[in-house]
C-alpha positions, 0 to 999 in steps of 0.5 A: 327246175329251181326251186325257191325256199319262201317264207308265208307271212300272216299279213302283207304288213308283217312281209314288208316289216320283214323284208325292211328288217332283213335288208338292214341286216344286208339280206335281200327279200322279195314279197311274192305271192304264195302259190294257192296250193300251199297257202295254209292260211293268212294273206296269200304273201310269202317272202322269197330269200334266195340267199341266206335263208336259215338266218332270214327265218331266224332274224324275222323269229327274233325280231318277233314277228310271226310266220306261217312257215316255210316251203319249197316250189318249183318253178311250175308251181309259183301260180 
């Protein structure tokens, strides 16, 4: 199975201030829904990272916008 590292946003305005800041800095983002399960709270988006998660989470932090926080799924609970 794959699993895939997404970082919950807050609102659906921040994922997307998020994905275009990440591809500025050369790294590709997607803007997916959150599986309801492991929403804690928030919009229900998370962004997917398949490379170069670490520094993804560190330029969003730095450029001040928030986050939810990190998780893992697999495949069988993306919905």
């Amino acid at each position: 199975m794959e699993s895939k590292n997404l970082i919950m946003m807050p609102s659906i305005t921040n994922a997307m201030k998020a994905k275009e800041i990440l591809l500025k800095k050369g790294i590709r983002a997607e803007i997916v829904r959150t599986p309801k399960r492991k929403a804690k709270s928030g919009c229900g988006y998370s962004l997917y990272v398949p490379k170069n998660f670490s520094k993804a989470v560190s330029i969003i932090k730095a450029s001040g916008i928030r986050i939810m926080g990190t998780i893992t799924v697999t495949d069988g609970e993306e919905k």
